[in-house]
N, C-alpha and C positions, 0 to 999 in steps of 0.2 A: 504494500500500500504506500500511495503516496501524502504529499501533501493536500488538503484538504477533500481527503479520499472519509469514505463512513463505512462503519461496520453495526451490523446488530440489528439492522433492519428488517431479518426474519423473523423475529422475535416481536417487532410493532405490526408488521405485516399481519402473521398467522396467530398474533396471541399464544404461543410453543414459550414457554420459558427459556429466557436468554444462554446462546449456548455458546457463543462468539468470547475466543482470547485472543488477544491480540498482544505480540513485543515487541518493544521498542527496540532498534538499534543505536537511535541517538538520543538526546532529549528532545522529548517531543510539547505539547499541548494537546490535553483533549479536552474537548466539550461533551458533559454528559448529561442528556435530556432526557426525563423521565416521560412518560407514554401522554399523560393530560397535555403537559406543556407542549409535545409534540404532537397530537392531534388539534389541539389550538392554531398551532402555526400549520398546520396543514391546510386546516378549514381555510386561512386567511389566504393561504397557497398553493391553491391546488395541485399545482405542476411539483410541488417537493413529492407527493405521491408518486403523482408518474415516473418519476426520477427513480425512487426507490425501487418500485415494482419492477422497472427496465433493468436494475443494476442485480436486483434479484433472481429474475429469471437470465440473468447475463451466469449468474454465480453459479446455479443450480446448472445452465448447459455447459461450462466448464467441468464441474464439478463430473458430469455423465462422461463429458470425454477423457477425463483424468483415469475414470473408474473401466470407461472400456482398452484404452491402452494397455491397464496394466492386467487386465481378462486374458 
């Protein structure tokens, strides 16, 4: 991940309890939003959904081709 890259969004998406770790290799900054505050700002913006959704199903067809390479 990079700079102002997000993680944990499966977890706001599916309502699945958060399952996402993530380590640092330098000093970093994170911002961490709990599920109100970020369904508030969602309502306000809706395209941070869409964003999410996209980067999600981005993750999960990674993840299938990761899984069939090594089949």
């Amino acid at each position: 991940m990079g700079p102002n890259e997000f993680f944990g969004e499966v977890s706001f998406l599916t309502g699945v309890p958060r399952t996402a770790n993530i380590t640092t290799t330098v000093d970093s900054e994170l911002l961490r939003i709990d599920r109100d505050e970020l369904n508030e700002f969602a309502a306000e913006y809706p395209q941070l959904l869409r964003v999410m959704k996209e980067c999600h199903e981005e993750r999960i067809a990674e993840a299938m081709q990761r899984a069939k390479a090594r089949a």
